[in-house]
C-alpha positions as CSV (number, residue, x, y, z in Angstrom):
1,X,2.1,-93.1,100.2
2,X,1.7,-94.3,103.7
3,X,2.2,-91.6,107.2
4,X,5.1,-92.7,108.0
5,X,6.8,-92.3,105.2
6,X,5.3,-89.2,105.0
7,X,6.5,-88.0,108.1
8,X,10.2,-89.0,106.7
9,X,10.2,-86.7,104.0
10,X,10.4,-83.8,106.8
11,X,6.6,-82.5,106.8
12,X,4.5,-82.6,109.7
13,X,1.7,-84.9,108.5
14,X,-0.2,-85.0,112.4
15,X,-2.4,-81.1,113.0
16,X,-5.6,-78.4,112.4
17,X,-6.1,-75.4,114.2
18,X,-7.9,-72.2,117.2
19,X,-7.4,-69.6,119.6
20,X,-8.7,-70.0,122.9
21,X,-9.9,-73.1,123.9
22,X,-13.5,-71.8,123.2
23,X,-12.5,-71.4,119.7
24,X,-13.2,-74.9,118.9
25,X,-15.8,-75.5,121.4
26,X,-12.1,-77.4,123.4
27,X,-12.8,-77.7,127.6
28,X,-9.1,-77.7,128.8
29,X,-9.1,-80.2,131.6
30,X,-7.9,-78.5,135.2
31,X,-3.9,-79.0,135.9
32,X,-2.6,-79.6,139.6
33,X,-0.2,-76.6,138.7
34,X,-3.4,-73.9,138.2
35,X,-6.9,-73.7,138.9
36,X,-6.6,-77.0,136.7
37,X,-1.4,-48.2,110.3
38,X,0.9,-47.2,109.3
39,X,4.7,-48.4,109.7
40,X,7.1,-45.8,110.6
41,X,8.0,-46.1,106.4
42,X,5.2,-47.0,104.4
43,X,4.9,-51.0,102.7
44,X,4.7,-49.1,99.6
45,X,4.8,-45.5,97.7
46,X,1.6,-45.0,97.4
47,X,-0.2,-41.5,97.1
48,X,-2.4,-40.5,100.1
49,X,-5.9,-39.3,99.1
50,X,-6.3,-35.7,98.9
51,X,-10.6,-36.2,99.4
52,X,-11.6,-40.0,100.6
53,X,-15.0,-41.3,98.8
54,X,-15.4,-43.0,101.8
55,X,-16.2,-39.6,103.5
56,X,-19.9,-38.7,103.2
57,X,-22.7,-37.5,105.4
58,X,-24.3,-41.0,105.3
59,X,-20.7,-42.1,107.0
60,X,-19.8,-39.2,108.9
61,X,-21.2,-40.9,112.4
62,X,-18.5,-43.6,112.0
63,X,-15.7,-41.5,111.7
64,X,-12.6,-42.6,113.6
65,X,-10.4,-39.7,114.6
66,X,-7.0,-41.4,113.3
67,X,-5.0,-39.7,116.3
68,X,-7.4,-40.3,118.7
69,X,-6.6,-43.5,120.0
70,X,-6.2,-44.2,123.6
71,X,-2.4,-45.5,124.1
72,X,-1.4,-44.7,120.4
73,X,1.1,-42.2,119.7
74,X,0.7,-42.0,116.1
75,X,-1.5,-41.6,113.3
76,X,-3.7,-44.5,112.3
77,X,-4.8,-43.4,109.3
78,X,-8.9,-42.9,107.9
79,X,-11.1,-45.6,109.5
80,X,-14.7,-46.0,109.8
81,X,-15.9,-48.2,113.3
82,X,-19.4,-49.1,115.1
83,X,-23.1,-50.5,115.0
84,X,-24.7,-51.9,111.8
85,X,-27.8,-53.1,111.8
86,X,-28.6,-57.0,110.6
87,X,-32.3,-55.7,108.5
88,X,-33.8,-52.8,108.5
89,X,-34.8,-53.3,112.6
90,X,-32.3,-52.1,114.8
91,X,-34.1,-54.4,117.1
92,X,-32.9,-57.4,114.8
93,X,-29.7,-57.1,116.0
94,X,-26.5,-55.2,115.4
95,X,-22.6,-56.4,114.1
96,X,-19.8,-54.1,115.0
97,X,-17.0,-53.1,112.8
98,X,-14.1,-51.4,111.9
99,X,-13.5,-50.8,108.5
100,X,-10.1,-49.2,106.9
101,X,-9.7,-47.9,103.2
102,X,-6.7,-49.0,101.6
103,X,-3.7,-46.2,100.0
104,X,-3.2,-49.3,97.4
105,X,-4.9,-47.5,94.0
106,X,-5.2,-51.5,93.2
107,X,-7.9,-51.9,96.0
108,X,-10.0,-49.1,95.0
109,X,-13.1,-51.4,93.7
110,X,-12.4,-54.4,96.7
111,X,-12.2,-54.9,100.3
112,X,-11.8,-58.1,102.1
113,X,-13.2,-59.7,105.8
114,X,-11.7,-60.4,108.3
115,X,-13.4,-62.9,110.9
116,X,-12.2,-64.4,113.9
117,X,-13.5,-67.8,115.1
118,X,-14.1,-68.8,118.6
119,X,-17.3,-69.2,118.3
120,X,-17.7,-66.1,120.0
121,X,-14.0,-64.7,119.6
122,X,-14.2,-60.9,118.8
123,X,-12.2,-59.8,115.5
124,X,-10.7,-57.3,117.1
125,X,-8.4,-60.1,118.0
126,X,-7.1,-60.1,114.3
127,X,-7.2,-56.1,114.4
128,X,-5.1,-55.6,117.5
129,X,-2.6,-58.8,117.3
130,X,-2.5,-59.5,113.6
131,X,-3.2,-57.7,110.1
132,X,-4.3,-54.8,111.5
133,X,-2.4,-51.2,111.2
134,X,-1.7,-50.6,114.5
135,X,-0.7,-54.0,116.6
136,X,0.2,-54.6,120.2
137,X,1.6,-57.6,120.9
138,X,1.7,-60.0,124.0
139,X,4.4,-58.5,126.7
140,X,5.0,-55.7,124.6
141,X,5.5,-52.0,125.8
142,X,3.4,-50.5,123.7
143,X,1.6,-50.5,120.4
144,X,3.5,-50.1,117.3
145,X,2.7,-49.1,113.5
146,X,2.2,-52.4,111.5
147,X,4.4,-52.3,108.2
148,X,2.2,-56.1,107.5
149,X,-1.4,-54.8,107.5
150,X,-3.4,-55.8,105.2
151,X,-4.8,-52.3,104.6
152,X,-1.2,-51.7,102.9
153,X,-3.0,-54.2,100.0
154,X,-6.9,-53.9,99.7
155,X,-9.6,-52.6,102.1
156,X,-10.3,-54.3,104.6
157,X,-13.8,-54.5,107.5
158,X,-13.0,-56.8,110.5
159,X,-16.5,-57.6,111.9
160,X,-17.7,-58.6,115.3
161,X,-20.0,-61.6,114.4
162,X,-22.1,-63.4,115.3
163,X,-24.7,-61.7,117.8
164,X,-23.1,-62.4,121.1
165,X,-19.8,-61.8,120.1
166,X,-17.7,-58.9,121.4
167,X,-19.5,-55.3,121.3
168,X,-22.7,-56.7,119.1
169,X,-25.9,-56.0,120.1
170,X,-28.9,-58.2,120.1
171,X,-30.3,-61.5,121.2
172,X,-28.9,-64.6,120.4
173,X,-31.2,-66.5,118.5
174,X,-29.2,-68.3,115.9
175,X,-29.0,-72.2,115.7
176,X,-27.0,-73.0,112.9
177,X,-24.4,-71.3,110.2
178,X,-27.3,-70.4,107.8
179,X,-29.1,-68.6,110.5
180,X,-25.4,-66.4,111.0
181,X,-25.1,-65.9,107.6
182,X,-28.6,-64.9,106.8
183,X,-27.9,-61.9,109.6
184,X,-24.4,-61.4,108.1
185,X,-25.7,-60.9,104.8
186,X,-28.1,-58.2,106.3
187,X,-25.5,-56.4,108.1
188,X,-23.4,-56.2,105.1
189,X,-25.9,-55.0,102.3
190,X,-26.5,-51.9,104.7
191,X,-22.7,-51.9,105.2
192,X,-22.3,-51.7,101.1
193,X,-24.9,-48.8,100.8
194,X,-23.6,-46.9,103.6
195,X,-20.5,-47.2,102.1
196,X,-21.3,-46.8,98.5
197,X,-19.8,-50.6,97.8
198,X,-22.0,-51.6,95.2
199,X,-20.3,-54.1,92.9
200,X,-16.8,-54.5,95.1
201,X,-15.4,-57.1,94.4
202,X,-15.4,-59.0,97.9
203,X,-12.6,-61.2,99.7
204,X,-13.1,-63.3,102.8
205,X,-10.4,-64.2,105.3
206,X,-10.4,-65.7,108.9
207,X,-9.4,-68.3,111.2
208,X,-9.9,-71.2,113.8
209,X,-13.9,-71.4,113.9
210,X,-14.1,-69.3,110.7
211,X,-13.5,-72.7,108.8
212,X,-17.2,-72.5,109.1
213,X,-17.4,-69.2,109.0
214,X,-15.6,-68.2,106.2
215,X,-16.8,-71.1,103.8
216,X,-20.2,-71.0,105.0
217,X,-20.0,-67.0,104.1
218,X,-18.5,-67.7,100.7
219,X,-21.7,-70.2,99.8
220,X,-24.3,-67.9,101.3
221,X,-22.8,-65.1,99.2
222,X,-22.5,-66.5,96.2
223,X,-25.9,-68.3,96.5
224,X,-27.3,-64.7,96.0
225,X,-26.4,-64.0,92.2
226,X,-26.1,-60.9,93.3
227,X,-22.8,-59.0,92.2
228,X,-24.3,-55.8,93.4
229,X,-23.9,-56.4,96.6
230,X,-22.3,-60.2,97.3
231,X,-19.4,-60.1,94.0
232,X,-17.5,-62.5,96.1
233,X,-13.6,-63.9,94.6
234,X,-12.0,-66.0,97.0
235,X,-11.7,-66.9,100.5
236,X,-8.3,-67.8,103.0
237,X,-8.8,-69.8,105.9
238,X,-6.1,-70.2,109.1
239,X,-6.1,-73.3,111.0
240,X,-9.3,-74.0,110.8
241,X,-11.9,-76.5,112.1
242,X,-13.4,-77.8,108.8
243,X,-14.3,-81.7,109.8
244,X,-15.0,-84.2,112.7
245,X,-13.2,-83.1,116.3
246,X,-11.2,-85.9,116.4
247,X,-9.8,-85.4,112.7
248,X,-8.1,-81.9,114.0
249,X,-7.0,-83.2,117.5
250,X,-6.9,-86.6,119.3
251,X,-5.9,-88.5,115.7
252,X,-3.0,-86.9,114.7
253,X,-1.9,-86.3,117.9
254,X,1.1,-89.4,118.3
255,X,2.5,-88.2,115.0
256,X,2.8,-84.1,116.3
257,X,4.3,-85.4,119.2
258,X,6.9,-87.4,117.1
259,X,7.5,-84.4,115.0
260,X,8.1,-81.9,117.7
261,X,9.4,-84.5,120.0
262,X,12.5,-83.0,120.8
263,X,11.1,-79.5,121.4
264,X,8.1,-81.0,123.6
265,X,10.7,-82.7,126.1
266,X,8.4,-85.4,126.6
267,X,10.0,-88.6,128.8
268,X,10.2,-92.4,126.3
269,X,7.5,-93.9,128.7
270,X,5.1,-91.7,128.3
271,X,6.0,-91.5,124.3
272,X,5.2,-95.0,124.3
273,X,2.3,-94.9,126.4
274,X,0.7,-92.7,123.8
275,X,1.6,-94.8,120.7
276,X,-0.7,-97.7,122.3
277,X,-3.5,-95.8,123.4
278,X,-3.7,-94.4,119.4
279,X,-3.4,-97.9,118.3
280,X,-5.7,-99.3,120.7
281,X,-8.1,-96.5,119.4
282,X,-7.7,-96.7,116.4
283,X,-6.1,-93.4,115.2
284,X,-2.6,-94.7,114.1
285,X,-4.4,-97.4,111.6
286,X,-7.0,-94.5,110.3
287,X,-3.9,-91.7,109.7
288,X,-2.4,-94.9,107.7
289,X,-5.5,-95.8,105.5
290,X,-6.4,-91.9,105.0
291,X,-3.2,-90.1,104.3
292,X,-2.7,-91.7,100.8
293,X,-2.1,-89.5,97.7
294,X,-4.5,-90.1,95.4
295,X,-7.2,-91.0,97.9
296,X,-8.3,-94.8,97.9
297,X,-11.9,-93.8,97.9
298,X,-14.1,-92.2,100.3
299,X,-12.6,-92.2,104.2
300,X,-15.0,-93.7,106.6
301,X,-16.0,-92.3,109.9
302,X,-13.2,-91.6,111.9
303,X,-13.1,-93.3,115.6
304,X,-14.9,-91.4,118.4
305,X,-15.2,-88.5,115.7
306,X,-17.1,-86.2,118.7
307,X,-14.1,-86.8,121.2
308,X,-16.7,-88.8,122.6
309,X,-14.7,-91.3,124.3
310,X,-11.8,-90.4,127.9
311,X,-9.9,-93.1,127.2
312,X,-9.1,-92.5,124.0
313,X,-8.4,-88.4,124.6
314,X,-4.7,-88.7,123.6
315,X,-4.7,-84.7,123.0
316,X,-5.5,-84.1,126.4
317,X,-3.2,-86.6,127.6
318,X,-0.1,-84.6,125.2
319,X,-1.9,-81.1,127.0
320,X,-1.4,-82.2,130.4
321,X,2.2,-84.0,130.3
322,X,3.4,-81.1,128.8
323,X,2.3,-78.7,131.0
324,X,4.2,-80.4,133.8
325,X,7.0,-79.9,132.1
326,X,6.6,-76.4,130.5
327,X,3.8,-74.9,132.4
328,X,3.3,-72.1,129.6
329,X,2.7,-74.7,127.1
330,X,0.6,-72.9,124.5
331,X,-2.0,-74.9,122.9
332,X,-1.5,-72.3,119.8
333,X,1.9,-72.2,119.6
334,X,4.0,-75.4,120.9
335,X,7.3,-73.1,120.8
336,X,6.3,-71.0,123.6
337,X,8.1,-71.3,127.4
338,X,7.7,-69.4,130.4
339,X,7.4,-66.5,131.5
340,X,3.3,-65.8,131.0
341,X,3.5,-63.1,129.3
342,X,0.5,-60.3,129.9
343,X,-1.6,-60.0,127.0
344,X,-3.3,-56.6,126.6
345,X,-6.6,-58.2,125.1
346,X,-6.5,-61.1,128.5
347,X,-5.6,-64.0,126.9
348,X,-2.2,-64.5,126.3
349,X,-2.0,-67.7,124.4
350,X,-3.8,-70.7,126.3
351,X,-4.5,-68.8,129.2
352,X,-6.5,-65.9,130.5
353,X,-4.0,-63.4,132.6
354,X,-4.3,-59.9,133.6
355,X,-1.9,-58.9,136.3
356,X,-2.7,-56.5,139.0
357,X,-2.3,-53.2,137.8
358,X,-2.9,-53.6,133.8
359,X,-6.0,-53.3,131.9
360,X,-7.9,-55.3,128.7
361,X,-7.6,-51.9,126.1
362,X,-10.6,-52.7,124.4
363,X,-12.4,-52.8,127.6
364,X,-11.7,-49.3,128.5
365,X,-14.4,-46.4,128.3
366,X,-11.9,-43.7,126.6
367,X,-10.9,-46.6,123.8
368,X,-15.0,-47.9,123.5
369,X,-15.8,-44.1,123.0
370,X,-13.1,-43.1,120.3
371,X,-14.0,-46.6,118.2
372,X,-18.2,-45.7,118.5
373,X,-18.0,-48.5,120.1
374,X,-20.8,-49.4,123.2
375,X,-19.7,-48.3,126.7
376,X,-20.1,-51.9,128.2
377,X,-17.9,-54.8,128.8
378,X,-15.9,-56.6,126.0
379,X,-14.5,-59.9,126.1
380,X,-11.8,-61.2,123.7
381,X,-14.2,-64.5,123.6
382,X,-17.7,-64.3,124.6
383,X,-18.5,-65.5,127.8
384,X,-22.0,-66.6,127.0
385,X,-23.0,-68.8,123.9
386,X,-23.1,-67.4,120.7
387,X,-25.7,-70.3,119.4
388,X,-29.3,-71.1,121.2
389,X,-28.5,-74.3,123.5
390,X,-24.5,-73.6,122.8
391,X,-24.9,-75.9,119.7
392,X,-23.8,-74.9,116.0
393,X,-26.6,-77.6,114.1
394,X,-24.9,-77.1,110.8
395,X,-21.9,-80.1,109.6
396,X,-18.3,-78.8,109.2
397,X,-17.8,-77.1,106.2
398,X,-15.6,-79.9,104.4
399,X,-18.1,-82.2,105.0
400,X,-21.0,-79.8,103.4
401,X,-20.4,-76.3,101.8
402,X,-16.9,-76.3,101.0
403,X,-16.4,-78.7,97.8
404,X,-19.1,-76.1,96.0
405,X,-16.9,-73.0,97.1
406,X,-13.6,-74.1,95.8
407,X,-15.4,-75.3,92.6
408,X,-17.4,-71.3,92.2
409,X,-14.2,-69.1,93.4
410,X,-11.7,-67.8,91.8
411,X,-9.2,-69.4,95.0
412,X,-9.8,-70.8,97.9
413,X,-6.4,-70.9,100.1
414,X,-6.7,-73.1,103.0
415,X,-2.9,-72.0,105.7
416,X,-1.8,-73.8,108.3
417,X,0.9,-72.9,111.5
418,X,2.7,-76.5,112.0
419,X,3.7,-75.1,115.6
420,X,-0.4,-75.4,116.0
421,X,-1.2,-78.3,118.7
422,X,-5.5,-77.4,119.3
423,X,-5.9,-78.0,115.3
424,X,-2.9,-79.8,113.8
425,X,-2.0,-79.6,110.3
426,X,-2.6,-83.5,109.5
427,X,-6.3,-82.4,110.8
428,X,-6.1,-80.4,107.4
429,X,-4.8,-83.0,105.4
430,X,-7.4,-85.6,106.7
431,X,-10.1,-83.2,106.0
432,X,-9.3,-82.7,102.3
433,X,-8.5,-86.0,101.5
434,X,-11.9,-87.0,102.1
435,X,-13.2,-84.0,100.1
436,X,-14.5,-84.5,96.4
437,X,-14.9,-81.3,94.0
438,X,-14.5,-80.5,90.3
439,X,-14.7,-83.8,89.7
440,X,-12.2,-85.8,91.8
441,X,-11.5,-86.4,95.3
442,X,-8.9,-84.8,97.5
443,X,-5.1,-84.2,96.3
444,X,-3.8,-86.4,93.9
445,X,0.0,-85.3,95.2
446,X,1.2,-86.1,98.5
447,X,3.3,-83.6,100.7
448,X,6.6,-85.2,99.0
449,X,5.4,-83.2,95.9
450,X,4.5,-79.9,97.7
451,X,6.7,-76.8,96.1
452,X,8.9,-74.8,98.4
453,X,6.6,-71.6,99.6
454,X,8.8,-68.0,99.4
455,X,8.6,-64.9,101.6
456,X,10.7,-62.3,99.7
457,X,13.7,-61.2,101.4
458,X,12.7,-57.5,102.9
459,X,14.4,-54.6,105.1
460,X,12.4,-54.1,108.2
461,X,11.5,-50.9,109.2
462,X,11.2,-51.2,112.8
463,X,12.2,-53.5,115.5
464,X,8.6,-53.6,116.7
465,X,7.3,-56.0,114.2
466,X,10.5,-58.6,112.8
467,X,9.4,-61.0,110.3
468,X,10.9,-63.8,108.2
469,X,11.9,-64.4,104.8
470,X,13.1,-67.3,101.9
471,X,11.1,-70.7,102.3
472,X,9.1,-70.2,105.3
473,X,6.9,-73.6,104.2
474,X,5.5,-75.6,101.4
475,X,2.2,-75.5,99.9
476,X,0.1,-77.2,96.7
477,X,-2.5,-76.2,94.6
478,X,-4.9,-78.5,92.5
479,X,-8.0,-77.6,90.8
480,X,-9.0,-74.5,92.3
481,X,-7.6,-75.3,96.1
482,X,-4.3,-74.1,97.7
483,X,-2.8,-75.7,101.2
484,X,0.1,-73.8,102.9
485,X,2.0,-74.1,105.3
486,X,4.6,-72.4,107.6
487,X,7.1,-73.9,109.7
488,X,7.3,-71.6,112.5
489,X,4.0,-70.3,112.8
490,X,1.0,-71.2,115.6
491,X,-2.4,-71.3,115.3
492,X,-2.6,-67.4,114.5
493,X,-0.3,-67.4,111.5
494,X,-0.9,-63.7,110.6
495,X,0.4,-63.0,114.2
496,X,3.4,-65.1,114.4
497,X,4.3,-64.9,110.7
498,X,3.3,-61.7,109.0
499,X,5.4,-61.4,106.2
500,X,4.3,-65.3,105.1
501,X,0.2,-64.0,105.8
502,X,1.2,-60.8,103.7
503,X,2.3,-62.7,100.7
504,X,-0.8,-65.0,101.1
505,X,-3.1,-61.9,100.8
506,X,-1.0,-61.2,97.5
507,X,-2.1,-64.7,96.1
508,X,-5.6,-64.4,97.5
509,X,-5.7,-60.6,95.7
510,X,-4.4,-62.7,92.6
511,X,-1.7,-59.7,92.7
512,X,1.3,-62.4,92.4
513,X,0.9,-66.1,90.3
514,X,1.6,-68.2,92.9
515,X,3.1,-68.9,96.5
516,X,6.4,-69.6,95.0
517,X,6.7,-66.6,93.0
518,X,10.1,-65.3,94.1
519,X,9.1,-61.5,92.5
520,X,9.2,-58.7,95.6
521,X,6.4,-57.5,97.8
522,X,4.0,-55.9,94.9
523,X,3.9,-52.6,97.7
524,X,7.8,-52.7,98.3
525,X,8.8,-52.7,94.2
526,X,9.1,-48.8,94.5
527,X,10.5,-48.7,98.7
528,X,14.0,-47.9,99.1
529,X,15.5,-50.8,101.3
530,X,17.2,-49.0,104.0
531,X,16.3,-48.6,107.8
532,X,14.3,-45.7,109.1
């Protein structure tokens, strides 16, 4: 089947996905207009702990006080934060985390990661805006208990990684993903026997930039035959970079614009203007050749697949007209309109804004200290290079370690947000289509064969944290890989579309069959459905 038609059937067939411009390594070019844990009622009836293994002396010094917490008015539950070091040298190099045991008697031998992408963007991102227990949202008042944690499911560590990032300690001296995951793997087989982990089953989860991360993370693991203390199951990545820039940016770029076109509010001239600079590139005739279910063979080299090339920069070109017309345009989530709203991490969407008066929380001293955290300054994204030179020398993961994960784990689910303009879906599509594992290459089903994905319908608990139900997207599994999507979500779909990221952990967990399963929540089977 050709794009096009595609495109007719309703699916967005033009996008891949980041956060922060840095995320993806993406300069945005200067515009004349600027300087260029617990939820009220529990997710399930589970019974609290009466003593916590996790509790010893050799953990004691990461102890979070659960009411402790600058700003919070309620109890976030047992939690365990701070330095770890990468080898048996503090002077190696240290990761910083924040781990939470789960209430779920299901996650008592698991716990997944969470990592954010960047490179250089801190996970505490995911913590504070995401899947953690407690969540404070852009423009909000305040923060609120989180009835969409993840913690409500299995344990789960978000880590600070790599050196450089966030509140990490160390020099930067990696050059590649194998040099990252050779000090990851330290850090976490001291994070295992501090923790008495040995033999967890292990889950890894992330987004943006972690489409290296994660996959790369998954090989390096499993590459250990070592169950002890790397027993990894599967892996769920967000929006991720996984191929060539141009596959998750300038190339689908005419085809988002079409999809979205009456939400972007872009003028006919400029539409058209577009349309010929992809042709003239070469991006509408690639899309054409490459979106084809089965796969006519292997895809070649994409046009200018480094963004290598001004002329041909069509996502730039989108990124600027649409800022003239809706200058809050959010790279992350197309859906967005004025006004900038603060952001208590400093980065609201595409742009960085603190207004006079308000703060960045996890740049406080009174927050650093009750999190063991380092007094020092934090940035959601690191402001200096997380790689020696700036350069990541290892190829995206579709187009290296990825194939050999989805062929060793138990499920490798690859989401995408179709609101997501930095890395568009179609990115996605491009990038497994010219993957080859157990034994054929990419789908063999095209999106007009993709089943209906279902949120179960829910009471919510609070106002504080609303979240959809019924068919929130479409997704397909073949062979051991599983694409979603959802419809109304940007690039940081556990943000903007909980519930749907909550029933995706359920699938990763292998707690529910598949995305279409229409059974309830597997927490909520035993919650009575009325408002608190």
């Amino acid at each position: 089947m050709k794009f096009f038609d595609i495109l007719s059937v309703g699916l967005l067939i033009s996008t891949a996905a980041a956060r922060s411009a840095q995320h993806v390594g993406k300069k945005l070019p200067e515009l004349q207009s600027k300087k260029a844990h617990l939820p009220q009622k529990r997710s399930g009836d589970f019974p609290r702990r009466q003593a916590s293994p996790y509790m010893t002396d050799a953990t004691a010094e990461y102890a979070v006080n659960g009411t402790g917490l600058p700003y919070v008015d309620f109890d976030i539950g047992e939690s365990y934060a701070g330095l770890m070091d990468i080898s048996n040298n503090t002077d190696d190099g240290q990761l910083y985390f924040w781990f939470f045991p789960s209430p779920n008697p299901a996650a008592e031998k698991e716990i997944l990661i969470w990592l954010n992408g960047g490179p250089g963007c801190s996970s505490l991102e995911g913590f504070f805006q995401e899947n953690g227990p407690v969540i404070w949202q852009y423009g909000t008042y305040a923060p609120v208990q989180n009835p969409w944690t993840w913690v409500n499911l299995t344990n789960v560590v978000w880590v600070e990684q790599p050196i450089g990032t966030g509140f990490t300690q160390g020099n930067v001296t990696a050059t590649s993903e194998e040099d990252i995951m050779a000090q990851f793997l330290g850090f976490w087989k001291n994070f295992i026997n501090t923790f008495a982990m040995q033999g967890y089953t292990v889950y890894i989860a992330g987004e943006s930039y972690a489409g290296y991360y994660v996959p790369y993370l998954a090989d390096a693991m499993l590459n250990q035959n070592d169950t002890t203390y790397y027993n990894l199951s599967s892996i769920l990545v967000y929006d991720g970079v996984y191929s060539y820039d141009s596959i998750g940016d300038n190339i689908p770029t005419a085809a988002f614009v079409d999809f979205w076109g009456p939400l972007l509010d872009l003028n006919a001239t400029f539409v058209e203007q577009l349309h010929n600079v992809s042709d003239a590139c070469g991006y509408t005739s690639f899309l054409e050749q490459s979106l084809v279910f089965p796969p006519k063979g292997p895809l070649p080299t994409p046009p200018y697949p480094n963004d290598d090339n001004d002329t041909c920069s069509t996502w730039n070109m989108v990124y600027e007209a649409a800022s003239l017309i809706n200058p809050c345009f959010d790279i992350y989530q197309v859906a967005t309109t004025c006004p900038l709203l603060w952001d208590v991490l400093g980065f609201p969407g595409s742009f960085g804004y603190v207004p006079d008066g308000a703060f960045v929380y996890f740049n406080l001293t009174d927050v650093q200290q009750a999190i063991n955290a380092p007094i020092q300054e934090w940035d959601e994204c690191s402001n200096i290079d997380v790689f020696v030179n700036g350069t990541d020398t290892s190829p995206p993961s579709a187009l290296s370690v990825l194939p050999g994960v989805i062929e060793r784990a138990d499920r490798v689910i690859l989401g995408h947000g179709l609101l997501d303009f930095i890395l568009q879906y179609n990115g996605t599509l491009l990038a497994i289509q010219n993957m080859t594992w157990n034994g054929m290459q990419g789908f063999q089903q095209g999106p007009d064969k993709f089943s209906d994905f279902y949120v179960p319908y829910h009471e919510e608990y609070q106002l504080g944290t609303l979240a959809g139900a019924g068919v929130m997207g479409q997704y397909h599994s073949e062979r051991g890989l599983t694409l979603v999507t959802v419809d109304l979500s940007g690039h940081m779909v556990p943000q903007y579309a909980p519930s749907a990221a909550y029933r995706h952990v359920e699938f990763l967990l292998g707690r529910i069959p598949d995305l279409g399963s229409q059974t309830p929540f597997t927490t909520m089977q035993n919650t009575s459905y009325r408002r608190v």
